[in-house]
Each structure stands twice: as C-alpha cells, then as structure tokens.
C-alpha positions in Angstrom: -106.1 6.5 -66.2 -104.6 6.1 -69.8 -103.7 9.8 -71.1 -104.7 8.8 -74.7 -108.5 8.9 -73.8 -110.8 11.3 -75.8 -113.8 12.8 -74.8 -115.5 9.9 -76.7 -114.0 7.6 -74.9 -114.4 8.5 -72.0 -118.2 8.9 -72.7 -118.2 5.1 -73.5 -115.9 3.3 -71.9 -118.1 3.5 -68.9 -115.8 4.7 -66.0 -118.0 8.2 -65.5 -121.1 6.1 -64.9 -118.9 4.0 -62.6 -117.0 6.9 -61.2 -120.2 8.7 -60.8 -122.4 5.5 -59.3 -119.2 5.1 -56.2 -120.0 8.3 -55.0 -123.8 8.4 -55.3 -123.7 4.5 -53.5 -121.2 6.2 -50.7 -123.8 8.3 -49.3 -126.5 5.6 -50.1 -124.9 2.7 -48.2 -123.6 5.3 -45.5 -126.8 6.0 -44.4 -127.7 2.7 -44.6 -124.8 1.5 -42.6 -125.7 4.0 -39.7 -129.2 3.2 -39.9 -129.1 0.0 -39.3 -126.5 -0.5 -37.0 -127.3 2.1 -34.8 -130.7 0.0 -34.5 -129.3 -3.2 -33.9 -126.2 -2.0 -31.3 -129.5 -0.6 -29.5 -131.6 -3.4 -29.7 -129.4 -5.8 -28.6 -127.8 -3.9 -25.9 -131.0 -3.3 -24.6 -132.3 -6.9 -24.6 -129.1 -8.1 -23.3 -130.7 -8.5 -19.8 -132.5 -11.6 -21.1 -131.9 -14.4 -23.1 -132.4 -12.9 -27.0 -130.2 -10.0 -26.3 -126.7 -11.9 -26.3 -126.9 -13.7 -30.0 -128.3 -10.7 -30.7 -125.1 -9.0 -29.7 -123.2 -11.2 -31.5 -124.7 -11.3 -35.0 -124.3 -7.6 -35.4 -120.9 -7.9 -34.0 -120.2 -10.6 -36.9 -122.0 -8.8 -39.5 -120.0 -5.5 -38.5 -117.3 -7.0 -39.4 -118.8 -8.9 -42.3 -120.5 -5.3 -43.8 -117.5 -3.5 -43.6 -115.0 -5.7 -45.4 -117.9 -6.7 -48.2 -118.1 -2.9 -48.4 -114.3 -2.2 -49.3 -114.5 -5.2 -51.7 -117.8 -3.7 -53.3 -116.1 -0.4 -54.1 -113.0 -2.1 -55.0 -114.9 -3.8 -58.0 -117.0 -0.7 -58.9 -113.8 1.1 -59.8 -111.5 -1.3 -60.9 -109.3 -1.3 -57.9 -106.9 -4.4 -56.6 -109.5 -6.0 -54.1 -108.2 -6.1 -50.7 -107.2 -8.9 -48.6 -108.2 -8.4 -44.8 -106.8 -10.5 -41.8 -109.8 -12.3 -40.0 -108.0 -12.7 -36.8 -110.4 -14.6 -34.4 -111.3 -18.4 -35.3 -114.6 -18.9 -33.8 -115.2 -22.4 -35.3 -116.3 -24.8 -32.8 -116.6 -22.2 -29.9 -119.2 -21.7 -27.8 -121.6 -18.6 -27.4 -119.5 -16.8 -24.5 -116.4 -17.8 -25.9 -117.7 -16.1 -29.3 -118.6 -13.4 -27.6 -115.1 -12.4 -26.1 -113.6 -13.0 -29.5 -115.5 -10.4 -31.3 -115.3 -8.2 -28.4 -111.8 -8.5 -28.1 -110.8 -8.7 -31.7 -109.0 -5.0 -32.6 -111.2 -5.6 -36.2 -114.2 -5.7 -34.6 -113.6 -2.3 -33.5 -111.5 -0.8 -36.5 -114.7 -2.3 -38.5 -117.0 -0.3 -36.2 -115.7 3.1 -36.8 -115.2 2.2 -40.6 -118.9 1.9 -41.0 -119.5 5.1 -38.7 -116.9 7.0 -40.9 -119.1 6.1 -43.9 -122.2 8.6 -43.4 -119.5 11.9 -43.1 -117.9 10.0 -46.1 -121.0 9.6 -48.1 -122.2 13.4 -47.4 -118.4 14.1 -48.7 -119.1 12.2 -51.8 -122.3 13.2 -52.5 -121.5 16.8 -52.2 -118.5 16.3 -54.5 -120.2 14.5 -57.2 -123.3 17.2 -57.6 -120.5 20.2 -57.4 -118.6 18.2 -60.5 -121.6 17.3 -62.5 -122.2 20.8 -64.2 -118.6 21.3 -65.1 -117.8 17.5 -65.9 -120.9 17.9 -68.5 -119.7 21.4 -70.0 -116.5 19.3 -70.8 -118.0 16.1 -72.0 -120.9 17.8 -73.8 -119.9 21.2 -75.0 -116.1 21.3 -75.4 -115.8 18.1 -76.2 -117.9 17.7 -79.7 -116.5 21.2 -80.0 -112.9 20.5 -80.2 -111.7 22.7 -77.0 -109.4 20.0 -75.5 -109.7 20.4 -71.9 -107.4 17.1 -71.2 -110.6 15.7 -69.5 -109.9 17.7 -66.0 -113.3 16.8 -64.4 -113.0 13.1 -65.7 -110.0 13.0 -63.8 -111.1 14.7 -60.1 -114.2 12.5 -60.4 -112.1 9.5 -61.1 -109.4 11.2 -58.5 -112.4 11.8 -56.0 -114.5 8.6 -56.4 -110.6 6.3 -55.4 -109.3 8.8 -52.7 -113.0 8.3 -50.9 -113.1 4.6 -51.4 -109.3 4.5 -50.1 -109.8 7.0 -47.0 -111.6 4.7 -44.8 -110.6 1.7 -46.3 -107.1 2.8 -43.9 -109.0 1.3 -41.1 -109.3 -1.7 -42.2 -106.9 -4.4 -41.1 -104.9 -6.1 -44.6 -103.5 -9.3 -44.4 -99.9 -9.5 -44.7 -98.6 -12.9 -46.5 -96.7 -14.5 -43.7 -93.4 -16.6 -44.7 -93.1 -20.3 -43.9 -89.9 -21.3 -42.5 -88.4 -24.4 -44.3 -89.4 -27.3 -42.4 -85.9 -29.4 -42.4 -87.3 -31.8 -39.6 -88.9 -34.5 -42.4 -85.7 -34.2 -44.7 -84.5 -37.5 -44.9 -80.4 -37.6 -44.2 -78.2 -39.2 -46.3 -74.9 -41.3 -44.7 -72.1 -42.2 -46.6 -69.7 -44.5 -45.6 -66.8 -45.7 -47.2 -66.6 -49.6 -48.5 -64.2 -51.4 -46.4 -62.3 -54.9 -47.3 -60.7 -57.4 -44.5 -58.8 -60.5 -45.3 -60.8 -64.0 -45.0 -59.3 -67.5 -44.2 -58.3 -68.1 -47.5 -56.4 -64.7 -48.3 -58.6 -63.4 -50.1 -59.6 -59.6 -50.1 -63.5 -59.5 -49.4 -65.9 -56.4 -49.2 -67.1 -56.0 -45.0 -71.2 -55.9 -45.5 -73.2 -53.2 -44.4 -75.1 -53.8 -41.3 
C-alpha cells in the first residue's frame, strides 16, 4: 500500500469498498461452499448404490476442485493480488467413467481442495467478525479525523487491507501451485557438422588434383 495516501484517497480510490466486499463475500461464499457441498457429497454418496450416484460422485468431485481454485482466483482479483497458478495433476481426457473416478479420488488436489472449501465457513465467520469489529473505528478515521486534520496514518485502512490479504492467503496454503518445470535442451535433433580436410593425390599426368568427397 503506497504510504503517500490521504484520507481522500483512500475514500476514492476504491480499495475499502474492495477491502471491505473480500471479507463480507468470505463468509457469503463460505456458507455457500458448505451448503452445497455437504448436499451434494450426501446425495451422491447415498445414491451411489445405483446407476445416478457414480457421475454424481464425480461431478462434485470435479467441481470441488473447480470451486476452490475459481475461488482463490476470485479473491485474487478483488484485491489486486498476483493470481495463482495451480497444478491440475490428473489428465482425464479420453478416460472412461471408472478410470475418472480413481483419478479424482486419488489425486492429492482433490483432497487439499476438499478441506480448502471446508476451511472457508470458520474463515468467513473470521472475516466477517473482523470486518464489523473494524467498521466503527475505520469510519471515525475516514470520517471524523480525517476532514479534521488528526493524521492517524490510516491505521484501520491498513488492518482491513492487512486482514482482507492474510484471510485470502491463509487457506489459499492448501492449495497446490504450479511450479514452472525446466526443459532439458533437446541435443538429439542438432544436426552435426564434420569437417574434413581437402586432400590432393597425383594423377597419370603429374598433375596435383583435389580427391572428391564421397
């Protein structure tokens, strides 16, 4: 956060509202999260005796996995933040439905994704409690001291910014990153050179003559 802000500018420039909204949407989309996948692990575990029950099972295991990165990249966009990168590390592409279903179950991001969503409702309570315990003093600051003249260095801008990141990056520590990966130098298609040295013989006629390449 630039430390030349004003309390105008930080009325304006719109990272409060955003600041503000992250923590609000936290307990939002936390109960959200818990709500529905609670519902839908249930569901399809208990229809998984019969025939609707397995791609059952395996759409909320894809969309698990699917919520939970969208989510980090939401946040990630609401703040300002470098988005992350997350490995996908199961290629499903042209696998059948059991095979599918091994892959999610036996994918370590499936899981990690799992509790990241559960970690969300404590999270959102966290956030929510945090953002209605700053309001008061962040609008004595902005709305009081500020037009006032009392510089306060913007102290609750900053925990609110402080608190909206740190709950966004918290869980977001579950979540598998992709690492760039280095390519090796593939010297196999490099095309070799030779060099030789021109060589002469003596023909009939004694004459020195350059030996053709063959």
């Amino acid at each position: 956060m630039n430390s030349n802000r004003t309390w105008l500018d930080a009325l304006t420039d719109g990272q409060i509202i955003r600041d503000w909204f992250s923590l609000i949407a936290h307990f939002a989309l936390g109960m959200t999260y818990i709500s529905f996948f609670i519902f839908a692990y249930a569901m399809s575990i208990g229809l998984s005796f019969i025939l609707i029950g397995i791609p059952l099972l395996l759409f909320t295991l894809a969309s698990t996995r699917a919520v939970a990165a969208m989510d980090q990249q939401l946040f990630a966009g609401i703040l300002d933040r470098p988005v992350p990168n997350f490995a996908d590390d199961v290629d499903v592409r042209g696998a059948n439905l059991g095979e599918r279903m091994g892959m999610y179950l036996g994918s370590w991001t499936t899981w990690r994704s799992l509790f990241y969503l559960a970690l969300k409702f404590p999270v959102g309570i966290a956030a929510l409690t945090a953002a209605l315990f700053i309001l008061p003093f962040l609008g004595f600051e902005m709305l009081i001291l500020g037009p006032l003249g009392i510089d306060m260095r913007l102290a609750t801008v900053r925990l609110l910014h402080a608190v909206a990141v740190g709950m966004h990056k918290f869980p977001g520590y579950l979540l598998p990153a992709r690492t760039p990966v280095k390519r090796k130098r593939d010297l196999s298609r490099l095309e070799t050179v030779e060099t030789y040295e021109p060589e002469y013989y003596l023909d009939d006629d004694g004459e020195i003559v350059l030996r053709e390449r063959v």
